[in-house]
C-alpha positions in Angstrom: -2.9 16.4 82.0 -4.8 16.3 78.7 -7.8 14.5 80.7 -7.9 17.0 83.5 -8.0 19.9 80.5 -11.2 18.7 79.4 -12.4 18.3 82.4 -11.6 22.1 83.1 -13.3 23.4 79.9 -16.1 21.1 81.2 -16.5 23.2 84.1 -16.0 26.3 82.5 -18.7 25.6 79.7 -21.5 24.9 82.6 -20.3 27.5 84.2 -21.5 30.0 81.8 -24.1 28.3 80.8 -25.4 28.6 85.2 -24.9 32.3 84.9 -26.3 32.8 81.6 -29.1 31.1 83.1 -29.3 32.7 86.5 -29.1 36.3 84.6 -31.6 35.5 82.2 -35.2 37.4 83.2 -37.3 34.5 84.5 -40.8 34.7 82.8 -43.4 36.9 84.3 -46.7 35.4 85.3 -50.2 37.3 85.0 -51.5 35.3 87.8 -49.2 36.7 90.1 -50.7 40.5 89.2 -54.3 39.2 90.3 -55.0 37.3 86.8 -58.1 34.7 87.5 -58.2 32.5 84.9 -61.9 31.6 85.3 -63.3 32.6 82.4 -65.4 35.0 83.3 -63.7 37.5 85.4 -62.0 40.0 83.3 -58.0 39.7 83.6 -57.1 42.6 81.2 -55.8 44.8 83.6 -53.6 41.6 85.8 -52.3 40.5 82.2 -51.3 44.4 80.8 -49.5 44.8 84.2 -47.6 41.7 83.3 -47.1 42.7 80.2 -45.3 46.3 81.0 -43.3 44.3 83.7 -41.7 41.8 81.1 -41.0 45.2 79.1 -39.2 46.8 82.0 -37.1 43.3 82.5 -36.6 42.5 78.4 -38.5 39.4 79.0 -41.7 37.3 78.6 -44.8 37.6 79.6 -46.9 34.4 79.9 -50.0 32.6 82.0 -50.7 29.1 83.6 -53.1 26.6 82.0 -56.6 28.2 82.3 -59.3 30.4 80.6 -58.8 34.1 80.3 -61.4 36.7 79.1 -59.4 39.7 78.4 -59.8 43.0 76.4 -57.3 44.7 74.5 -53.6 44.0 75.4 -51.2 46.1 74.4 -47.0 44.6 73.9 -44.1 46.4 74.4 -40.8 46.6 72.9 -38.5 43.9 73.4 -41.3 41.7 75.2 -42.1 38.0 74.2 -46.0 37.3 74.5 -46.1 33.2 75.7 -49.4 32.0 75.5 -48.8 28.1 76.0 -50.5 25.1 76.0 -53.6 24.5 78.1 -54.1 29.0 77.7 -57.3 30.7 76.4 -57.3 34.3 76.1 -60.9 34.8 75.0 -62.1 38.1 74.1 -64.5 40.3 76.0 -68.1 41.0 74.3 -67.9 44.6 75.0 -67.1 47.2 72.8 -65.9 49.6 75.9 -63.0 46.8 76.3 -61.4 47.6 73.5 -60.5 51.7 73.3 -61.1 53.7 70.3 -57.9 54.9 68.1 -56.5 55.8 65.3 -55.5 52.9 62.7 -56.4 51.6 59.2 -59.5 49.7 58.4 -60.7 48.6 54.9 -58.4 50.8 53.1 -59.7 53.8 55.0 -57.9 55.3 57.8 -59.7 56.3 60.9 -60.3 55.7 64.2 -61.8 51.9 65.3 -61.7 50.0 68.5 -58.3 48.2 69.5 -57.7 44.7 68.5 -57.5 41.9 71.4 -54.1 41.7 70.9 -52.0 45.1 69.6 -48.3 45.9 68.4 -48.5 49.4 67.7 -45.4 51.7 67.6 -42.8 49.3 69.1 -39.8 46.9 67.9 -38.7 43.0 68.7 -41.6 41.9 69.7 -42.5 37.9 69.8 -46.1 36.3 69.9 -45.7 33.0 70.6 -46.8 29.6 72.1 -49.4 26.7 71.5 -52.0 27.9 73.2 -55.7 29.2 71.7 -56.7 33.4 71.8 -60.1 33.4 70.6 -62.1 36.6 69.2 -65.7 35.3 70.6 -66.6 36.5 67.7 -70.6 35.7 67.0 -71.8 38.8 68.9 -69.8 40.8 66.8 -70.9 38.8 63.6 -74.3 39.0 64.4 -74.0 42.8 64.6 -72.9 42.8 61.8 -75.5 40.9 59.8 -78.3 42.6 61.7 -76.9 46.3 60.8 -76.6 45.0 56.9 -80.1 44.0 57.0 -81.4 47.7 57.6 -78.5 49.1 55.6 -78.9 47.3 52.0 -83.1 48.8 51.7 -81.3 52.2 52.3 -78.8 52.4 49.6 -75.6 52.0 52.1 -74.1 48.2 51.7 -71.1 50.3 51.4 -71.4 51.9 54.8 -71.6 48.4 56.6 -68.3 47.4 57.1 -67.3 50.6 58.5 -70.1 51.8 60.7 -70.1 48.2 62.5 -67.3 48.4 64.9 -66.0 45.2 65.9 -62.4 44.0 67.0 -59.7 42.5 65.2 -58.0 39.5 66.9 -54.3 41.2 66.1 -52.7 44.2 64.7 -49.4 45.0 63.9 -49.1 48.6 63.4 -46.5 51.1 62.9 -43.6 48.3 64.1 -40.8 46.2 63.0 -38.7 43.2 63.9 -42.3 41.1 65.1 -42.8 37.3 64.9 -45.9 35.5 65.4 -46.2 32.1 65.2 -44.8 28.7 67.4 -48.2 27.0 66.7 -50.6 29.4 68.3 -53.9 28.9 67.5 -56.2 31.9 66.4 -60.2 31.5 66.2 -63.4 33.1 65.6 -62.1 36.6 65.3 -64.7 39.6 65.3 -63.0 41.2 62.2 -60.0 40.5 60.7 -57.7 37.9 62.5 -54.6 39.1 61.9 -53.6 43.0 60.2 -49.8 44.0 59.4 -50.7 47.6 59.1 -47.8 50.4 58.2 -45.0 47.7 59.6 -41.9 46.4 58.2 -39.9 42.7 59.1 -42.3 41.1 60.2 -42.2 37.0 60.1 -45.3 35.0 60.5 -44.4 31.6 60.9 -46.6 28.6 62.2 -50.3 30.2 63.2 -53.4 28.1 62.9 -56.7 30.6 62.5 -60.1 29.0 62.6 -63.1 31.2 62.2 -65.4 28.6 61.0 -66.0 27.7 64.6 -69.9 28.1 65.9 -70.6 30.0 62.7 -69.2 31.6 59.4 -68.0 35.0 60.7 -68.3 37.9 58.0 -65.3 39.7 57.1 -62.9 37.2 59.3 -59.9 37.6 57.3 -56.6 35.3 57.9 -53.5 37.3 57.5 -53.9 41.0 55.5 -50.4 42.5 54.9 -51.8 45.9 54.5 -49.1 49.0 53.3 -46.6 46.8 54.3 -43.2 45.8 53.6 -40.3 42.6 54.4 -42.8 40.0 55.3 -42.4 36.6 55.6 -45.8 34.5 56.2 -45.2 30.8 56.5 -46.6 27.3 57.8 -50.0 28.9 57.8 -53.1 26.9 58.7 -56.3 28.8 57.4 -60.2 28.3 58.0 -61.7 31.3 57.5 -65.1 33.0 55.5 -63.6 35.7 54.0 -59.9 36.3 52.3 -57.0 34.2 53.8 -53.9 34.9 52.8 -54.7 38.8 51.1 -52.6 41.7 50.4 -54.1 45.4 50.5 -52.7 49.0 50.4 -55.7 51.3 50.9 -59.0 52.4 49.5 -59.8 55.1 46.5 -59.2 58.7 47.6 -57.9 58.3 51.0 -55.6 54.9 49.8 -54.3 57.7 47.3 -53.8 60.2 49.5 -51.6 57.6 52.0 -50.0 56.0 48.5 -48.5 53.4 50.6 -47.7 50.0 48.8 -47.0 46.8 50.3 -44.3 45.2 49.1 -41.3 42.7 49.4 -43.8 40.0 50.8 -43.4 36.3 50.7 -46.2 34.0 51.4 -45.0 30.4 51.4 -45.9 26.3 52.8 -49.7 27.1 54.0 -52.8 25.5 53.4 -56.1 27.6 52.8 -58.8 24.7 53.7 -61.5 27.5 53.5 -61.6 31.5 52.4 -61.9 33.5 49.4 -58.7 32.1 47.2 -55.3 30.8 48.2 -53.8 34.2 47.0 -55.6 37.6 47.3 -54.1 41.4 46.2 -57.0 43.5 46.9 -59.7 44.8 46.7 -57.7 47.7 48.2 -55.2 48.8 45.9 -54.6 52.3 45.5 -50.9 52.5 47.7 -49.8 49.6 44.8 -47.6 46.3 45.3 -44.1 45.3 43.6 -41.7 42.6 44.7 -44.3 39.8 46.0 -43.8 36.1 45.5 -46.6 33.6 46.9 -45.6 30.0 46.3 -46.0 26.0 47.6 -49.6 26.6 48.4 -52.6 24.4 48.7 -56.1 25.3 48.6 -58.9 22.8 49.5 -62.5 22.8 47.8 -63.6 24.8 50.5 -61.6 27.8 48.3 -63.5 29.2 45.5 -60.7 31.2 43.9 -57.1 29.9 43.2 -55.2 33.3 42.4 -57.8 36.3 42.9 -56.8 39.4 41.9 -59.8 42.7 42.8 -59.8 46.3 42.2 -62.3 48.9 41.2 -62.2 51.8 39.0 -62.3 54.0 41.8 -58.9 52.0 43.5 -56.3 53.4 41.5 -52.9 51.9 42.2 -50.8 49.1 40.9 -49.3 45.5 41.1 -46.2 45.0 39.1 -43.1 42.6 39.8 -45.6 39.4 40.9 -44.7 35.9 41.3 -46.9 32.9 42.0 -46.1 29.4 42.0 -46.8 25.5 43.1 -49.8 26.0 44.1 -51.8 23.1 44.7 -55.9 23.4 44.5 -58.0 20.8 45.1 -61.8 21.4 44.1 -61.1 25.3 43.8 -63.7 26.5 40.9 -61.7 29.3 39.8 -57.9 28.5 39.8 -56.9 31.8 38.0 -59.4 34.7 38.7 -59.4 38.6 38.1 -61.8 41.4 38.2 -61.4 45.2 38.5 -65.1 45.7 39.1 -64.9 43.6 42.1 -68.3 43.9 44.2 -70.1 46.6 42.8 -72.7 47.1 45.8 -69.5 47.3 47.9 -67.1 49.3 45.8 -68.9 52.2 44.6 -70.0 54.5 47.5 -72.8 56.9 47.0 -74.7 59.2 49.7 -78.2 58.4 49.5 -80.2 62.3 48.2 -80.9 64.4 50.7 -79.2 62.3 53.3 -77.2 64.6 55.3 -75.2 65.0 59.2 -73.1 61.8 58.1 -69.5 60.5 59.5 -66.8 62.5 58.4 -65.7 58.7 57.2 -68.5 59.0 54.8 -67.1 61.9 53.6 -64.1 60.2 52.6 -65.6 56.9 50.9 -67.7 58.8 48.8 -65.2 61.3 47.4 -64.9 61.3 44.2 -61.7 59.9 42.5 -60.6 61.1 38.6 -61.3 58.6 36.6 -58.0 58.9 34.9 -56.5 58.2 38.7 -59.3 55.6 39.5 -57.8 52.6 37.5 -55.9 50.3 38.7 -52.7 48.7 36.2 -51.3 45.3 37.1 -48.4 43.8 34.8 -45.2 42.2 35.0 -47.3 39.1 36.5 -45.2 35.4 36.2 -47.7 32.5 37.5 -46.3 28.7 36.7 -46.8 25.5 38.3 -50.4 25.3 38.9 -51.8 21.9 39.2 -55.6 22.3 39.4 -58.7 19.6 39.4 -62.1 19.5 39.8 -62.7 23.2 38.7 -65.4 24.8 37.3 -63.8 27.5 34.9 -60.0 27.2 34.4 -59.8 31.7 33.7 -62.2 34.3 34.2 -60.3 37.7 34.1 -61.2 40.5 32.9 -60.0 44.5 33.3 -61.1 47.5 31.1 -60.0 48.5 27.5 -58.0 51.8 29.0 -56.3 49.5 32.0 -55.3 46.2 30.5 -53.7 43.6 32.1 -50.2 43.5 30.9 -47.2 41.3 30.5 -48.2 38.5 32.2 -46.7 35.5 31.9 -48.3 31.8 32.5 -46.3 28.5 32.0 -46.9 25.0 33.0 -50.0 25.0 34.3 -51.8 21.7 34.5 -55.6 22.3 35.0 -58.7 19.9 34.8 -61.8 22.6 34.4 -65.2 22.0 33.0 -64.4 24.8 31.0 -61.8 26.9 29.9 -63.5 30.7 30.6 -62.1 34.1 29.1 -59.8 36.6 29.4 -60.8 40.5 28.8 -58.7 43.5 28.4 -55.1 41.6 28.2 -52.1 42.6 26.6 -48.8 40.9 25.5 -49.4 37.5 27.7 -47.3 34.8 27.2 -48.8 31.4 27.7 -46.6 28.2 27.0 -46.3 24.7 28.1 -50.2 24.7 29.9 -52.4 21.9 29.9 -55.7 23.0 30.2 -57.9 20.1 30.1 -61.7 21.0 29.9 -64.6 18.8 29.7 -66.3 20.6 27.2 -63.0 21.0 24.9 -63.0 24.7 25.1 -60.1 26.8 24.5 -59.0 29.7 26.7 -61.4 33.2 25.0 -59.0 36.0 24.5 -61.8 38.9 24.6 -61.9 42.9 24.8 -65.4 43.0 26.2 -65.3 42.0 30.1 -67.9 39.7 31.2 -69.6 40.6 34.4 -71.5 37.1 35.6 -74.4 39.3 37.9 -74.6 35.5 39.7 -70.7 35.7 41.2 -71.5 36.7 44.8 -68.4 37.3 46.4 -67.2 34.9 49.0 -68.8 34.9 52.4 -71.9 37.0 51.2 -75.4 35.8 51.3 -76.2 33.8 48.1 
């Protein structure tokens, strides 16, 4: 009797587990909505129609082993986006593939051409898989460089960035309850790779991004957590020419106006093998960040900036309630680096005189911002457990006499530097149990003058 009784629950566990199975949605496949997979043909329309499928069903969405040029995609609530092994979605290389509309970009809101792949205004949505979705990105990265070139003469570096329109690889926008990750490889974006805009638990967890691929893309960001809050970004695997991991919440008057901040983020267990820093908050910082915590992070020599901090005196903003720690960097020259007069050419926009009939986003950059509004505060800072070698300066931070930098607190850090650098405009820091070892057996300059070095071109610009 006791024999036959397990045997009974036997059956009745596979059972359920058959009509679990037999009820679950099977996965729907682009090919069968007229998807090529050839490389050239354009599949957006065959992949959307799979795509709002798997949302009518509350299932997945996914391809078979081939090449897939493709513009924007757009995912729907409650779908799971498979792109597995042996998959390339490879972005198209025109602009009327991806449509104009409203979203956020550099701190600016305004309208911009969809990213390849888009979340916008839904819920429970999954990006998964081991599979590859590349940007194509050197058309738009030459476009890029060749606009600059006629712009810098002119008076508008500033204007570059926006008035070149070029795709994202991924947004997140407006949306909650969104994992990314399983291993999926992300390269050569256009623009940024991947943007958490106006969203809320969200979990990035095991992406690989490689823009480094047939050419240093400009502005090809890794992950920007951008006015956002509740994220998790973890396992990350970064090779990019601009920022990696970076947090932002808007730019100067119109980040103001929005005054949203990104917080309760946790960035955790990535490598950074090339990009600005292993840590960025800014340059965009007028919305303000509290509650963030960055830890067991390695940078490779290919990083210039350990922690970067970068504001303006046009940001505005804040960063308070900041924790970063065991962090790893290998080669980095600057393992603890902050300026708010990051990028001058950049940061300050001006209208050329007499220059008139401009974008109404031209309007908005160069609006002028109080100066009593325009600085930015950071404080309540805690970094510890920073082993650093082969740098070039262990600190160069510096701020302004009427927005120090205060409370900050740095413990146990063990840094080999050729030497130790200054720190401008800082108030009450604590700094106990460090080993800063410098080859020219300088101390750590505690300074109220800021030094501007006119030779530290940002990362990924020109030298």
């Amino acid at each position: 009797m006791k024999n036959l009784g397990r045997t009974s629950a036997i059956f009745l566990v596979l059972f359920l587990a058959a009509i679990a199975a037999l009820a679950a949605p099977r996965p729907i496949f682009a090919n069968d909505y007229g998807a090529r997979a050839d490389g050239n043909s354009l599949d957006t329309m065959a992949i959307q129609k799979a795509i709002d499928a798997a949302a009518a069903a509350g299932g997945t969405a996914t391809l078979r082993p081939g090449v897939y040029r493709t513009g924007s995609l757009f995912l729907k609530s409650g779908v799971t986006f498979d792109v597995p092994e042996g998959v390339t979605l490879i972005g198209s290389q025109s602009l009327n593939d991806y449509p104009m509309l409203p979203t956020r970009i550099a701190g600016i809101e305004m309208t911009w051409p969809a990213a390849l792949i888009n979340v916008r205004d839904q819920h429970d949505v999954k990006i998964t898989g081991k599979g590859i979705i590349d940007g194509d990105g050197s058309i738009w990265w030459k476009s890029y460089w060749d606009l600059r070139a006629s712009y810098e003469p002119k008076g508008l570096r500033w204007a570059s960035d926006y008035d070149c329109r070029r795709p994202r690889l991924m947004l997140i926008q407006d949306s909650s309850n969104v994992e990314v990750g399983g291993g999926i490889q992300l390269k050569r974006s256009g623009f940024w790779t991947v943007q958490i805009l106006y969203s809320h638990d969200v979990h990035v967890n095991g992406v690989v991004i490689r823009n480094n691929e047939g050419g240093k893309g400009p502005s090809t960001d890794g992950i920007d957590i951008d006015s956002s809050r509740k994220v998790l970004v973890e396992h990350a695997d970064i090779d990019v020419n601009d920022d990696a991991l970076c947090l932002k919440a808007g730019r100067d008057s119109d980040g103001l106006r929005v005054n949203r901040p990104t917080e309760d983020v946790v960035l955790r267990d990535s490598i950074i093998r090339h990009g600005a820093a292993a840590v960025t908050i800014g340059s965009e910082t007028s919305g303000g960040f509290r509650n963030i915590e960055a830890y067991n992070i390695t940078a490779e020599s290919g990083v210039p900036s350990g922690v970067l901090f970068k504001s303006a005196h046009t940001r505005g903003g804040f960063a308070e309630n900041i924790r970063i720690h065991d962090l790893t960097l290998e080669g980095v020259a600057i393992p603890i680096h902050i300026t708010m007069n990051w990028n001058p050419s950049y940061s300050y926009a001006t209208l050329p005189e007499g220059m008139k009939d401009v974008p109404s986003y031209w309007v908005t950059l160069t609006t002028r911002v109080p100066d009593d509004k325009g600085l930015p505060h950071f404080r309540n800072v805690h970094i510890w457990n920073i082993k650093a070698s082969g740098a070039k300066r262990a600190f160069d931070v510096s701020a302004y006499p009427n927005a120090t930098l205060d409370d900050f607190r740095l413990d146990h850090l063990d840094i080999d530097a050729a030497t130790a650098g200054t720190i401008a405009n800082a108030k009450n820091w604590k700094m106990t149990d460090n080993n800063i070892h410098t080859l020219d057996e300088t101390k750590p300059v505690f300074t109220d003058t800021a030094v501007h070095d006119p030779k530290d071109v940002p990362y990924g610009e020109p030298k």
